[in-house]
C-alpha positions, 0 to 999 in steps of 0.5 A: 169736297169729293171726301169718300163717305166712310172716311168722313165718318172716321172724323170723330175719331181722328180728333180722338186720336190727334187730341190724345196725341196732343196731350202727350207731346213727345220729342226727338227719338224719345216717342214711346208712348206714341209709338205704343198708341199708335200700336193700339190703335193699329191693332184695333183695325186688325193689322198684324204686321208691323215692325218697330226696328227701324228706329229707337222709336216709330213704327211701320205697318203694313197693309196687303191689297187683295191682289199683288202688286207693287208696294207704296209708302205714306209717312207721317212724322209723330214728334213734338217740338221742345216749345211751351204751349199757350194754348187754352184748350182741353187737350194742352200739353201735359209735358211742361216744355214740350207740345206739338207745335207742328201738327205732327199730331194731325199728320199721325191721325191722318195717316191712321185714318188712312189705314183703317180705310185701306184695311177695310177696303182692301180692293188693291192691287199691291201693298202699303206701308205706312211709315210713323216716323219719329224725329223729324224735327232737328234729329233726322229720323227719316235718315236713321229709317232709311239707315236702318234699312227701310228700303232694303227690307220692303220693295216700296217702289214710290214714297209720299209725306204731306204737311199741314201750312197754317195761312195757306187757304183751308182746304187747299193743295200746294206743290211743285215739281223739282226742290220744294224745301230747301237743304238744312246746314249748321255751323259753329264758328269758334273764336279764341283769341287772348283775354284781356282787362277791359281798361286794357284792350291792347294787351288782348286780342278782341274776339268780340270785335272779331265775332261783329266783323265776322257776322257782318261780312257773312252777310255777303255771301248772299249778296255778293257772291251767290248768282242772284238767280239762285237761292241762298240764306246765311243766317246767324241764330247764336252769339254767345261771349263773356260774362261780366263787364270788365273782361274781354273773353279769349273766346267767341261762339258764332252759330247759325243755319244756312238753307238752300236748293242747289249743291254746288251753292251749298258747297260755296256757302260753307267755302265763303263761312270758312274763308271769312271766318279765317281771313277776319280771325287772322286780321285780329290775330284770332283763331277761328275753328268752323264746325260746319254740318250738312242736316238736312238734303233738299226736299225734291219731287220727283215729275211724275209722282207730283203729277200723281199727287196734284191728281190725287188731291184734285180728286179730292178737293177739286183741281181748282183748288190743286196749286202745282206751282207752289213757290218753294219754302227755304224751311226743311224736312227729313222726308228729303231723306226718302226722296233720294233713295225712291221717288215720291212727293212731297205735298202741303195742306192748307190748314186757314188762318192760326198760329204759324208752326213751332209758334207756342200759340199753334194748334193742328185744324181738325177741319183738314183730318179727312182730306189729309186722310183721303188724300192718302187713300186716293194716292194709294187708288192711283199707285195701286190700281185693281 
C-alpha cells in the first residue's frame, strides 16, 4: 500500500489512542470524557483552535493550510453503543453495558492521525475542519452539528466520513455514486382495545389477535405494494402485551423500523402502516394510535465528490482495490445529515474477516488506522491543492 512514510510511523500511536478509546466507551451525547481526550491529544499536536458549541459534547478543530483557499470537512463519529463486551483483550471496556462495538474508536484515531499529519505538513492551499462527531448511533448527532450551526460559522465547501466494514476484504475501498445507506424511520403502533377474562374472550375485544393480524399484513408492504425495483424493508423489532396467563390486555405495542432509498417509497410505507394498522383495528373493534418517525435521511454521494474519494483511495491502496459500484446497504447514518447541506461522500473500509458490527464480539482492525488516516489526508491533497 502507496501509505506515505510519516504516517506509517504514527501507527503506534493511533493503537494508543483507539485503545484508550476503547476502554472508556461512552454513549449518545454522553462523550465527556472523549471529547477532553481528543482536546488533549489535539493540543498536543499544536492546534489552537477548536470550538465545542456545536453539540453537548465533540468537538471541531480547525487546521490552516499555509495558503488560502477553500475549506473541506473530515468527520469521524466518537460514541459507543449500549451493548456488553465479550471480548478477551487488555483493553475491554471498563463501562458494564456499553463498548465500541462500531469502531468509532478507529474512525476518532484516524481522524486524529490525519491532523497531526496535516498540522505538520501544512502545504495546502485552504483549510480543514475535522469534525469529532458524537452521537451517531440512534441520537442524530450529525443533525444536532448541522442545527447548531456547523455550516453557518465555517464555509466548508465539501464534507467526507468514512466507515470501517467488517468481512469486507482488509484493505479495501467501497462506494458508490448516488444513495449508498438508506433512510432510518421508527414507528409505534399503539392497540387499545377492551380487556377481558381468558375464559371469556367475547366479552373483550383481542388486541393480541389484532396485533398478529397486523404484523402479518405489514409484510405486505414489500411485496405488494412498493414496485419491486425499488428498495424497501418494513421490519417488526417489538411486540410487547400482557402480563399473566389468564387476561386478554386492553392494550398492544407493535414497534419497528423501515429503511429505504426514495421518498416517495418512504411516503408510502409509512400511508400503508397507517392504513393497516387502522383497517385491521377497526375490523376488531380495536384502536390503533401510529407514532410514526423519520430518523435518519439517506446516506447519498454527491457524483464528483465520489469520484475525488474512489481517487483519493486508489492513491492509497491501488485502484484495483477501489470498488465504485458498491452495492448499497439498507443500514444508515447520520453523516446523511451532512450530505444534504454540502456535497461530499461517504466511503467504507474493509476491515477482513470479525465480528460483525454492534456484535459484542466486535473489535476495530488496528491493521486498517494508517490507511484510513492517509485517506483522509490524500482527500485533503486533492480538495486543497497548492
Amino acid at each position: 500500500m502507496m501509505i506515505h512514510r510519516e504516517i506509517a510511523v504514527l501507527k503506534d500511536q493511533m493503537i494508543a489512542w483507539r485503545h484508550h478509546i476503547h476502554r472508556y466507551p461512552e454513549t449518545a451525547f454522553e462523550e465527556r470524557q472523549t471529547t477532553q481526550f481528543i482536546i488533549k491529544i489535539l493540543q498536543s499536536f499544536g492546534i489552537d483552535e477548536w470550538y465545542t458549541e456545536f453539540a453537548p459534547t465533540g468537538v471541531v478543530a480547525i487546521i490552516h493550510g499555509n495558503k488560502p483557499g477553500k475549506w473541506v470537512g473530515l468527520r469521524a463519529d466518537i460514541d459507543a453503543l449500549d451493548v456488553t463486551e465479550q471480548n478477551r483483550v487488555d483493553y475491554c471496556s471498563s463501562i458494564n453495558g456499553k463498548m465500541h462495538a462500531c469502531g468509532h474508536d478507529g474512525h476518532t484515531a484516524m481522524l486524529l492521525g490525519a491532523v497531526k499529519y496535516l498540522a505538520q505538513h501544512r502545504d495546502f492551499a485552504g483549510t480543514v475542519v475535522a469534525i469529532f462527531q458524537p452521537a451517531e448511533e440512534n441520537e442524530g448527532g450529525g443533525r444536532v452539528m448541522v442545527e447548531n450551526g456547523l455550516f453557518d460559522r465555517f464555509p466548508i465547501e465539501a464534507v467526507y466520513g468514512m466507515h470501517n466494514q467488517p468481512n469486507k476484504t482488509l484493505g479495501e475501498f467501497f462506494i458508490c455514486k448516488g444513495p449508498l445507506m438508506a433512510a432510518y424511520d421508527v414507528f409505534e403502533i399503539k392497540l387499545i382495545g377492551k380487556g377481558a377474562h381468558a375464559a371469556a374472550p367475547h366479552l373483550g375485544h383481542d388486541t393480541i389477535v389484532t396485533a398478529t393480524q397486523v404484523v402479518n399484513a405489514l409484510q405486505t408492504i414489500t411485496s405488494r405494494n412498493i414496485n419491486p425495483l425499488d428498495s424497501l424493508v418494513v421490519s417488526v423489532t417489538q411486540i410487547h402485551s400482557g402480563d399473566t396467563w389468564n387476561v386478554l390486555p386492553q392494550e398492544a405495542v407493535i414497534r419497528g423500523t423501515v429503511r429505504s432509498f426514495a421518498k416517495d417509497v418512504q411516503d408510502l410505507a409509512e400511508k400503508r402502516i397507517t392504513e393497516i394498522a387502522q383497517g385491521i383495528a377497526k375490523t376488531f373493534a380495536v384502536t390503533a394510535e401510529i407514532d410514526y418517525q423519520r430518523r435518519y435521511p439517506a446516506t447519498v454521494n454527491h457524483p464528483d465528490k465520489t469520484e475525488l474519494a474512489a481517487q483519493a483511495a486508489s492513491a492509497i491502496v491501488g485502484h484495483e482495490h477501489v470498488h465504485i459500484d458498491a452495492q448499497p446497504s439498507m443500514g444508515s447514518e447520520d453523516f446523511s445529515f451532512m450530505l444534504q447541506v454540502k456535497p461530499g461522500a461517504y466511503i467504507w473500509l474493509g476491515a477482513g474477516e470479525g465480528a460483525n458490527l454492534h456484535h459484542p464480539l466486535y473489535n476495530f482492525n488496528d491493521e486498517i488506522l494508517t490507511t484510513g488516516a492517509a485517506y483522509f489526508v490524500e482527500i485533503v491533497k486533492r480538495e486543497l491543492k497548492a
